[in-house]
C-alpha positions in Angstrom: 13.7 14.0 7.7 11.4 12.2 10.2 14.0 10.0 12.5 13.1 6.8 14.2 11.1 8.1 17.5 9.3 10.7 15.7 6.4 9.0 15.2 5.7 8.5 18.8 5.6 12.8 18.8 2.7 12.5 15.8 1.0 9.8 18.0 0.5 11.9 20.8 -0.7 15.0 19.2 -4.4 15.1 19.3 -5.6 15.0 16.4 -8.0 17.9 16.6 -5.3 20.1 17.1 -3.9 19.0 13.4 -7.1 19.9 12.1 -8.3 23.6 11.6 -11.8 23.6 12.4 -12.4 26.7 9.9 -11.5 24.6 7.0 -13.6 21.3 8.3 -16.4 23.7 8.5 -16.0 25.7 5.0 -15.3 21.9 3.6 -18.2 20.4 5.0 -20.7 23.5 4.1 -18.9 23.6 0.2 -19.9 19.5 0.1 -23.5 20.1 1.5 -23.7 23.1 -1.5 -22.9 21.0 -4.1 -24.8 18.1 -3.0 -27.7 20.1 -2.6 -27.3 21.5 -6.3 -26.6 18.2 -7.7 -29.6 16.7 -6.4 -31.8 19.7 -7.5 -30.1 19.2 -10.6 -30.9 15.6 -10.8 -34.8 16.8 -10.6 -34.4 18.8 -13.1 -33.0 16.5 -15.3 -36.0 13.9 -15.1 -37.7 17.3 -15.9 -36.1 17.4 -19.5 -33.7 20.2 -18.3 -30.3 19.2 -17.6 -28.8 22.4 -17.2 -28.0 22.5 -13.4 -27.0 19.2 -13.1 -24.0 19.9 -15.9 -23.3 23.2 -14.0 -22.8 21.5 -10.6 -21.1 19.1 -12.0 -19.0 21.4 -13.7 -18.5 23.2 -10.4 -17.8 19.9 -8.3 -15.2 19.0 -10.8 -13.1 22.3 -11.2 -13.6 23.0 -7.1 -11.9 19.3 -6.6 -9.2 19.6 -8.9 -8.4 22.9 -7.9 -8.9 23.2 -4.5 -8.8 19.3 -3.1 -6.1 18.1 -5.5 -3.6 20.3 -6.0 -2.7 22.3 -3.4 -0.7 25.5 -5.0 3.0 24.3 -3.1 2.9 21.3 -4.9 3.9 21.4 -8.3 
């Protein structure tokens, strides 16, 4: 349990040390991915095939449920 002057520990740790750089990095490639699909997939669309876009939206869905949302210690 977090006691009264705890927070002042939190407030001085830098923040960058909290965050793992590997997993900013995989996050921030996996968003530029699936942004770049679902724009392609957009183009496509207004092509008459909407294929991609319901694949990378697919995709975008199941990676954020499963990976963003539920992380596998917490239910």
């Amino acid at each position: 349990m977090i006691g009264p002057h705890d927070h002042y520990k939190l407030a001085a740790t830098p923040i960058l040390d909290i965050i793992r750089p590997m997993k900013l990095l995989w996050a921030i490639i996996a968003y530029l991915v699936i942004g770049i699909i679902l724009g392609w997939g957009l183009i496509l669309t207004m092509k008459g095939s909407p294929w991609l876009l319901v694949i990378g939206f697919l995709a975008y869905v199941i990676a954020f449920g499963k990976i963003g949302c539920l992380p596998k210690k917490s239910h």
